[in-house]
N, C-alpha and C positions, 0 to 999 in steps of 0.2 A: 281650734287648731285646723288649716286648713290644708289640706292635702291634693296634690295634682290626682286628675282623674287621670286612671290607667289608661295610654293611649291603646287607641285602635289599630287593627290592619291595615289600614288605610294610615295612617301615619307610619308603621313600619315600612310598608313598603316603599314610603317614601322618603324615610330616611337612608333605605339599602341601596336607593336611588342617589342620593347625596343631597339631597337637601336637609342645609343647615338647618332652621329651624324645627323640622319633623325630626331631626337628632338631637334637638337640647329639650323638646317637649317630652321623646320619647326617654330620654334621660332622666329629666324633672318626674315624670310619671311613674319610673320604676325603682328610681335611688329609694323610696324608703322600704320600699316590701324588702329589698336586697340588704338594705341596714338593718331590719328587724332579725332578717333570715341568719346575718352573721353575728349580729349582738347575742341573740339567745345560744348560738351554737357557742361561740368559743365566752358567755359569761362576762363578756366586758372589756375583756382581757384588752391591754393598749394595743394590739395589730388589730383590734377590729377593724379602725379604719381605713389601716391599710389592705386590709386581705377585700373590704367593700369597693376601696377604689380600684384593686386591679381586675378585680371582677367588670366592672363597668367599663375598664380599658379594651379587657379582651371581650368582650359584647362589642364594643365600638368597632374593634380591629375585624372581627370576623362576621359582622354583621353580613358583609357585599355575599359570603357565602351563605347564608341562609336561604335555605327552599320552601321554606313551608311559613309565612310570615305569621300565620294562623296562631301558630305555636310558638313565638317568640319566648312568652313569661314561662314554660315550660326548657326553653332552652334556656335561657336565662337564669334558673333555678339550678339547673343543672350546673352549668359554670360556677356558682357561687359554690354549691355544695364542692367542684371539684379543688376550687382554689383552699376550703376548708380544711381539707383532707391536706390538700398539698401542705400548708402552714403546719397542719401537725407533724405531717412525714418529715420537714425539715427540722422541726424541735426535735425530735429522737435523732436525729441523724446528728447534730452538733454533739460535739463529746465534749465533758464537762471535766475542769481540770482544777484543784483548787478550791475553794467555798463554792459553794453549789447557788449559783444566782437566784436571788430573787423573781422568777418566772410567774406570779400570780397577776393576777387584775388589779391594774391601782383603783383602791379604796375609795379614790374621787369618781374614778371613771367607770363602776360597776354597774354592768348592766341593771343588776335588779334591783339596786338601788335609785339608777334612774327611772328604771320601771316606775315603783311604787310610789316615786318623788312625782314623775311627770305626767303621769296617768292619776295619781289622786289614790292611791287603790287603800284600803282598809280592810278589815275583819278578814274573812277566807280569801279572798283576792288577793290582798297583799300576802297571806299566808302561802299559797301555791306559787306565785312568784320568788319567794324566798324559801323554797323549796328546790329552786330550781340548781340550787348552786349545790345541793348535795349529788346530784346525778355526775356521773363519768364521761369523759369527753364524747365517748359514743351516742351513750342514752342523751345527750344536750343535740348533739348532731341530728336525731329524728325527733327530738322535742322540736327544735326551732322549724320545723317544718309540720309537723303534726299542729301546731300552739297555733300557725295561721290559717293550719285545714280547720279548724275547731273555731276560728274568729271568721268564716267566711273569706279567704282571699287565698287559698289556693282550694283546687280540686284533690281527691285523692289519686286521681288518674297522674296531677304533675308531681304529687308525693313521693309515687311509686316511681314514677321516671327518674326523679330525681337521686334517690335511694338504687337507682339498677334493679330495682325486684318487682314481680308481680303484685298486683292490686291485695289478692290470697294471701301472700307470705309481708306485704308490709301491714296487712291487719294485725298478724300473729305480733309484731314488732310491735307495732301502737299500742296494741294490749297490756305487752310486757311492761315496753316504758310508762304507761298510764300506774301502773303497779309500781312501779320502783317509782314513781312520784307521786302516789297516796303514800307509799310510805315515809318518804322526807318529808310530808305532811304531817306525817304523825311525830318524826322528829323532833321538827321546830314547833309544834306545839309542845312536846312535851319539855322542851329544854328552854323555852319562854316560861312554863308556868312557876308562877310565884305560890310557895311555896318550892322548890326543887322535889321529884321525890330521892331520897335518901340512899335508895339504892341505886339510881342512874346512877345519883354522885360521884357512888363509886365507880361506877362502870366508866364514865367519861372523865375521873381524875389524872388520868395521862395524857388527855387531849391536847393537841396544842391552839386548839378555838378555831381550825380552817375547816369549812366544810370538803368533804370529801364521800366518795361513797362508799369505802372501806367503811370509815366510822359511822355512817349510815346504818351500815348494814348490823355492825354493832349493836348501836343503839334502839334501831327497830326488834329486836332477836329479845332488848329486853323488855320494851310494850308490849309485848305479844305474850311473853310470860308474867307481866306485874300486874295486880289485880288494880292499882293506884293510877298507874299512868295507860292503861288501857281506857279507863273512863273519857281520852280526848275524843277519843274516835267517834263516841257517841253524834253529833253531830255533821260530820263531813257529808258537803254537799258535793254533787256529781263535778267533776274537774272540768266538765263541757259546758255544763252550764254557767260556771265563772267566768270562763272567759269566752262565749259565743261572742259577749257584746264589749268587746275590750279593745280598742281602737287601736293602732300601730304606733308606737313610740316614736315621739319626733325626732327627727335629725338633729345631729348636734352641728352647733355653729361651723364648724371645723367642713362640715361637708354640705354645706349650704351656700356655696362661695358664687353667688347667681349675679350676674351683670347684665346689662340690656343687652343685645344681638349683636354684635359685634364691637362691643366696648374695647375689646384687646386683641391689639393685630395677632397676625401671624408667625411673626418673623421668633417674637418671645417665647410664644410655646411652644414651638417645634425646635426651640434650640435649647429647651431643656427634658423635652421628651426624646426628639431624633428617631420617633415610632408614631408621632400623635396622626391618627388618618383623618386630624379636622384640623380647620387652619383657623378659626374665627369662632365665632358664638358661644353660649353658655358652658355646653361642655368644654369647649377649648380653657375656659377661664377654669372652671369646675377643677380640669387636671392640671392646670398652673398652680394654682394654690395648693391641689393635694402633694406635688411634688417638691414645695420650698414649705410646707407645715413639720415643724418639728414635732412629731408626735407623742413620741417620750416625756417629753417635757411638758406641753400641754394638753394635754388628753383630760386631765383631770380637772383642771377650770373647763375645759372645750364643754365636757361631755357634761358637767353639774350645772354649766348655764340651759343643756337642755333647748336653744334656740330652735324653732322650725323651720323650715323652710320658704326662705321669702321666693317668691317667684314671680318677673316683670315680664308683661305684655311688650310683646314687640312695638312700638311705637306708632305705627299706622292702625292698632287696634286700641278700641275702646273698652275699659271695662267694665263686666255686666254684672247685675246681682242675680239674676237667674241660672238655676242647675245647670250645668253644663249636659247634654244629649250625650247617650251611650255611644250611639254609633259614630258621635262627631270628634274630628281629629282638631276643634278650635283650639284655640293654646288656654293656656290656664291663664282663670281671674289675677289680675294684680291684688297683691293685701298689705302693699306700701302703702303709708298715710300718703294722703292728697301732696302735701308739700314738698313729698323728695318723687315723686310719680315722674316719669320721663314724661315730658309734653309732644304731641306732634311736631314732625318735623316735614317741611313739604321736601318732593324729592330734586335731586337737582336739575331734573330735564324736568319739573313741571313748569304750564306753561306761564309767564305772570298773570296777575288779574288783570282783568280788562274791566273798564265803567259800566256799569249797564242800567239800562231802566228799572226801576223794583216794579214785578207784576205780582198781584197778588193771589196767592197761591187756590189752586181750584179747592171746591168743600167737595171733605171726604165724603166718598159715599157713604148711602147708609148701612149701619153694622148690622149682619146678619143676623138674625133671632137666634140665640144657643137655647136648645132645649137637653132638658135630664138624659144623665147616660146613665143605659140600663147598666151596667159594669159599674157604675162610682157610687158610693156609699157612704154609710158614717156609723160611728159607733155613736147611743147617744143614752141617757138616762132623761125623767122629766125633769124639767126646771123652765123658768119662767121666758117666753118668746120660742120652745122647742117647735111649734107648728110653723110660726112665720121662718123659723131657720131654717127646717126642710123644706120647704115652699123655696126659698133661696137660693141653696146652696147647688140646685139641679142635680141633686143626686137622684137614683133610681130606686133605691133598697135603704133600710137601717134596720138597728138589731140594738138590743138593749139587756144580753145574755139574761134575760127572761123566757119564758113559754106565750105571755101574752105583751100585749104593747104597757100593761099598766100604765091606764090613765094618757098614755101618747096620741092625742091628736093629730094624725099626719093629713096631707094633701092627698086626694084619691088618686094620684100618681106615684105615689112613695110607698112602694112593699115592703109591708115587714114581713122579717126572717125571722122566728122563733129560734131559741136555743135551753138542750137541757143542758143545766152548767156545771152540775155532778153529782154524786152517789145519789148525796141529800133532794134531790131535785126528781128521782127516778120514779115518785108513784103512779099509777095509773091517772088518778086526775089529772095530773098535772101533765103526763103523755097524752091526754084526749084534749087538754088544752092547745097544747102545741098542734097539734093535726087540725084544731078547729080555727087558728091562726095565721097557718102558713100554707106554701104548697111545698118548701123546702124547710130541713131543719139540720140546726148546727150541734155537733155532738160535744163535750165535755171540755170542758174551760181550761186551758192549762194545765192538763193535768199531772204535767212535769214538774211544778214548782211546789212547795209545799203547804204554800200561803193561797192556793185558787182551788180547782178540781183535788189535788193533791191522792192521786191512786197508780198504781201501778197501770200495764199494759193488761197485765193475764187477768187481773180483775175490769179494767174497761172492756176486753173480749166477753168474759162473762156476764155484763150488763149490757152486752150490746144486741143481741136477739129482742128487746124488748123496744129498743130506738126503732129497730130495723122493720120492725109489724106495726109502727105507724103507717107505713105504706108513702112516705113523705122523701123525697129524694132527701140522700143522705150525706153527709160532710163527716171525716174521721175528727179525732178529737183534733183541738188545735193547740198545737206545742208553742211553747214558750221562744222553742230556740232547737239548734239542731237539729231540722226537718231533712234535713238533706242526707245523714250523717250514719253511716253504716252500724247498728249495735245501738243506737240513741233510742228517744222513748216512741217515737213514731215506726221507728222501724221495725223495731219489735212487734207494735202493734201490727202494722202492717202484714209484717209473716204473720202474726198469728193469725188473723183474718184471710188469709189466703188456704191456710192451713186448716182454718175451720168450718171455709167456706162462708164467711160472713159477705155483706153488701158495703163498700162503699164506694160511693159516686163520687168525690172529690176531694181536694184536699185542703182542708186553712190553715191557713200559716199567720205568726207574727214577729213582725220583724221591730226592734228600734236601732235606728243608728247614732252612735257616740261621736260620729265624725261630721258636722256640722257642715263641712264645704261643699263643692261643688261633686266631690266625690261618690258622696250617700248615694246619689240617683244608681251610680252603675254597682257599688255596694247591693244594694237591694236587690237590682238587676240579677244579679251574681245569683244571690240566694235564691231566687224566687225558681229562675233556670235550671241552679243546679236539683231542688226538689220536685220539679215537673218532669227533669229526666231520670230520679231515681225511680218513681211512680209508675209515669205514663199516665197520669191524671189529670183533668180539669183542677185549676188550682183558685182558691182562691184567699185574698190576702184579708183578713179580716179584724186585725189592729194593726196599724203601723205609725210611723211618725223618727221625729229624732228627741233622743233621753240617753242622757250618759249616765249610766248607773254605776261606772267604775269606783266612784266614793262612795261613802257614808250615804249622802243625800246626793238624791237626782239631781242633774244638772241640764238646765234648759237651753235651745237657741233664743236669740234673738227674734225679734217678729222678723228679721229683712230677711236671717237665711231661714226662717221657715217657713214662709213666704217663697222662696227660691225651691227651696226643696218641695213644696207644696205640688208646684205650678209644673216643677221638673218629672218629680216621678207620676205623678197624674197621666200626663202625655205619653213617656214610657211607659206605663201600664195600659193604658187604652192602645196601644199597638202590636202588644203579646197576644198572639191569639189566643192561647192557653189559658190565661188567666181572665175566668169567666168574670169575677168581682173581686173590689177593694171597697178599706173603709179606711177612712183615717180616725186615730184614735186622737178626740173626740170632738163630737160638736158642740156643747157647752165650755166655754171662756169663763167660768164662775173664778178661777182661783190661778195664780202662775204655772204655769203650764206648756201645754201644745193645741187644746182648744180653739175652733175656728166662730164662736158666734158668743156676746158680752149678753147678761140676760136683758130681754126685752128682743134677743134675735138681730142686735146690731151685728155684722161683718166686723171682724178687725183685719189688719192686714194681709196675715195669713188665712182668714175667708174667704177672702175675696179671691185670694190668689186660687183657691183650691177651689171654688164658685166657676170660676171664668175656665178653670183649664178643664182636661177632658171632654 
C-alpha cells in the first residue's frame, strides 16, 4: 500500500503562495490521515466522505491565511475535528417527524469492517477494532485521534489542540476512553464465545444486535459479576501495543479521483463549486468528482472495493524507487503500471532538436572509497559468511542480544555491543562477561511484549542496580513500541529511574513499518523525534526495518522497496544528530524476510542498498 509522504513546510508554504502543484501534493499527502481521522470518529457512517471532503475544502480556502506553516497537520486536525462536531450538531438539530430514519452506517460501508477487511487484522486486532463500534459518538471522536497518537502519526501536543484542552486534562480523557474500550473488548469477546454464557442470554435478549454504549455498558456490568464470562479477560494485551504498528486505512476509490496536472480545465469546476480557490490540478479534479459522487447510493460498493490512492508524477518527473527524503517537498512516486504512466511531454516553447556530432562522453571519475560508519550497525546471530558480511556491509558496531559475540568472528573494525536480554540472563557471570566484551551494554530485550524480556518496569528498576555496577555506559531497556507515549512501558520506567535515581545514558528503540512506500522514511523520522524529545537522550535505534504484523502472519516488502527504504532511512538517520546508532534487523538472508546478506555473505539487493548508504 503506498501512501504519500507527509509534505513539508516548504511545500506548504508554497502552496499558500499558490502553486498548483505544492497544493495537490500537499493534498495527496494529507487526504488519508484526515480520512482515517473521520472514518474512526463518525464509524463509517455514509457522510464520512462528505464531512473528509469539506474539510480539505476549507483547508484549501483558508490556507492564504495561515501563519504558522510549521503547524499546518495541527491546524488541519483541528478543522476536521470541527467539521465532526458540526455534522453531529446538525443531526440533533433536524426534527424527526414520522418513522424515525434509518441514520446508521451502511453495513457495506463500515468503517471497521473495512478496517479488519483492508488491513488483514485477526485475533486482538481485529477484536479492538470491532470494539470500536460500542463506544458513543464522543468517546469515537477522541479515539479517532488518540488511535493515530498510538500508530505514530499524530503528536499528543496536536491531540490536545485539536480536542481544545491541555496536554493534563486530555491524558485524563485517553485514560477514560482506553477503559470504555477495554471494556467493549470484553463485550465482543464475550458475545462471540461459542458456547453463549447462559446468563448474558438473558441479559442481551431484548437487544436488537446494534452496538451501542448503553448496551455496553450493560453487558460489561454482567462480566464483571460472572465467574464464566470473566475468564475472557484473562488474556487482553495492552491496546497500545496493537495497534503502534497498524498502518492507516486506504482511501476508498470515491476519494482517490487523482488525474495528471492539469487534466481538467477550469471553467468546469468552478462552475460547479462557485467557491473552488484552484482553477486546475489534482485537487481541482479531486473536488469535481466529490461534488457530482452520489454518495448514498455508492458508499457501499465505493468503500468495500477499499481502492488506495493512485497518485501521478507530474509529467516532466521521473519516477524513483528510492525513499522519498523527510525534509523534501518532491512529488510523490507514480504506482501506475508502466502502460497507463503519462509519458513526457516537451514544452511548447522548447527549442527543436538540432543534428549534432555524437561526442563521447568523458569517464567518470573515480568513486570515492566509503568507509564504516561508526552510527550504522546490524543486528546479527552466527550463520555461514557472518564475518565476510560485516567486512561488507561498512557498518561500525553489531550486537547479537548475547553478553558475548558467540562464536562471531568480526573484522577488527566492527564493535560489538553486549546485551543482557532478561531476568534469565541477570547472573553475575554472565554480567562480568558483558563488561569483558564491550565498553557499552544494552539493557533488557522487549521487555513489553510477552514472548521476549517479558517484565514489568518496577521489576526492571529493581534489577537495574546490578547492570548499572558494570560501570559500562548504559542503554535503558528497549521497547517494542510506544517509546514515545506518555504512561507506556518506557515511560514508566523512565520516571521510575528518575525517581530512584538510577543511570541511564541513552535510549533504544525499535521500530517496524507496515507501510512499505515512500512514506516509512519520515514514519520512522516521526518516531525516533518524537522519543528524543520525550527524554532528552542520546537515542539509539537498535532493530528496525519494514514487517506488517497487522495479520495472522507477517508480511514482507519486496526486495525493491526494501531496498528503498534501506538506502532512505540510512541517510535520514546518519543526519540526526541525536541518534548515536542504528541497526537494521537483520543481517543474515537465511529465510523470507528483511535480511541484507544470503549465507556465504552474498549482498542481495537490499544489502547492497544499506551497504552503500550511510
Amino acid at each position: 500500500m503506498a501512501v504519500p509522504v507527509e509534505p513539508g513546510v516548504v511545500t506548504v508554504v508554497a502552496a499558500r503562495d499558490g502553486d498548483q502543484r505544492a497544493l495537490d501534493e500537499l493534498v495527496a499527502g494529507y487526504l488519508p490521515l484526515v480520512y482515517n481521522i473521520v472514518g474512526h470518529a463518525l464509524g463509517g457512517h455514509a457522510d464520512t466522505d462528505d464531512v473528509v471532503q469539506e474539510t480539505m475544502l476549507r483547508a484549501v480556502n483558508g490556507l492564504s491565511s495561515l501563519r504558522d506553516p510549521a503547524g499546518f497537520r495541527s491546524w488541519l486536525v483541528v478543522i476536521a475535528m470541527n467539521q465532526i462536531r458540526e455534522r453531529h450538531r446538525a443531526h440533533q438539530r433536524v426534527p424527526v417527524s414520522g418513522e424515525i430514519p434509518e441514520d446508521l452506517a451502511d453495513p457495506g460501508a463500515d468503517f471497521v469492517d473495512l478496517t479488519i477487511m483492508r488491513l488483514q487484522l485477526s485475533g486482538q486486532r481485529r477484536e479492538v477494532v470491532a470494539a470500536t463500534r460500542w463506544l458513543s459518538e464522543d468517546e469515537r471522536e477522541l479515539l479517532s485521534l488518540w488511535w493515530l497518537e498510538a500508530a505514530g502519526r499524530l503528536t499528543r501536543t496536536e491531540v490536545a489542540e485539536a480536542l481544545n484542552l491541555t496536554p493534563q486534562h486530555t491524558a485524563v480523557r485517553v485514560q477514560r476512553v482506553k477503559g470504555q474500550l477495554d471494556a467493549a473488548r470484553i463485550v465482543v469477546r464475550s458475545l462471540e464465545r461459542k458456547p453463549r454464557c447462559p446468563e448474558l442470554a438473558e441479559v442481551v435478549v431484548d437487544w436488537d444486535g446494534d452496538p451501542s454504549a448503553l448496551w455496553r455498558k450493560r453487558i460489561a456490568r454482567h462480566t464483571r459479576s460472572c465467574a464464566r464470562c470473566e475468564r475472557v479477560t484473562t488474556d487482553l494485551a495492552a491496546v497500545e501495543g496493537l495497534i503502534a504498528r497498524l498502518p492507516l486505512v486506504p482511501l476508498p476509490a470515491a476519494l482517490g479521483l487523482w488525474q495528471p496536472l492539469g487534466a481538467v480545465g477550469s471553467h468546469a469546476v468552478l462552475s460547479q463549486t462557485a467557491m473552488a480557490p484552484v482553477t486546475a490540478g489534482k485537487f481541482a479534479v479531486f473536488m469535481q468528482g466529490a461534488l457530482v459522487k452520489p454518495i448514498a447510493a455508492a458508499a457501499a460498493a465505493v468503500l468495500a472495493a477499499g481502492v488506495a490512492v493512485t497518485v501521478v508524477l507530474p509529467s516532466s518527473e521521473e519516477p524513483v524507487a528510492q525513499a522519498v527524503s523527510i525534509t523534501s517537498s518532491a512529488a510523490p512516486t507514480s504506482i501506475l503500471p508502466a502502460e497507463v504512466a503519462p509519458s513526457p511531454v516537451s514544452s511548447p516553447s522548447s527549442v527543436p532538436p538540432t543534428t549534432t556530432t555524437t561526442v563521447a562522453p568523458a569517464p567518470p571519475p573515480p568513486a570515492a572509497p566509503v568507509t564504516a560508519s561508526v552510527k550504522k550497525g546490524v543486528s546479527t546471530w552466527n550463520f555461514d559468511g557472518v564475518t565476510k558480511a560485516l567486512g561488507d556491509v561498512r557498518a561500525g558496531w553489531y550486537y547479537n542480544w548475547a553478553s558475548t559475540p558467540e562464536g562471531i568472528a568480526a573484522p577488527p573494525n566492527v564493535e560489538f555491543v553486549p546485551m543482557i536480554w532478561g531476568e534469565k540472563s541477570m547472573d553475575q557471570a554472565n554480567l562480568d562477561r558483558a563488561k569483558a566484551n564491550g565498553k557499552v551494554l544494552l539493557g533488557f530485550n522487549e521487555p513489553d511484549f510477552p514472548e521476549q524480556a517479558n517484565m514489568t518496569p518496577e521489576r526492571a528498576l529493581d534489577l537495574w542496580p546490578q547492570l548499572q555496577a558494570t560501570g559500562l555506559r548504559l542503554g535503558a531497556p528497549s521497547v517494542g513500541h510506544s517509546g514515545d507515549k506518555e504512561g507506556a512501558w518506557l515511560d514508566r520506567f523512565m520516571t521510575g529511574a528518575a525517581q530512584r535515581g538510577l543511570r541511564v545514558d541513552f535510549i533504544p528503540i525499535h521500530w517496524y513499518g507496515s507501510d512499505f512506500g515512500a512514506a516509512a522514511v519520515g514514519q520512522l523520522k516521526n518516531y525516533v523525534e518524537a522519543v528524543h524529545a520525550r527524554y532528552g537522550k542520546p537515542v539509539w535505534l537498535t532493530e528496525y526495518s519494514l514487517i506488517d504484523f497487522a495479520g495472522g502472519t507477517p508480511r514482507y516488502p519486496n526486495q525493491t522497496e526494501l531496498a528503498a527504504f534501506a538506502r532512505g532511512s540510512a541517510s535520514m538517520l546518519e543526519g540526526l544528530p541525536y541518534v548515536e546508532r542504528y541497526a537494521w534487523f537483520a543481517l543474515p538472508a537465511e529465510k523470507p524476510g528483511t535480511g541484507l546478506y544470503a549465507p556465504g555473505g552474498t549482498p542481495n539487493q537490499a544489502g547492497e542498498a544499506y551497504r552503500d548508504a550511510g
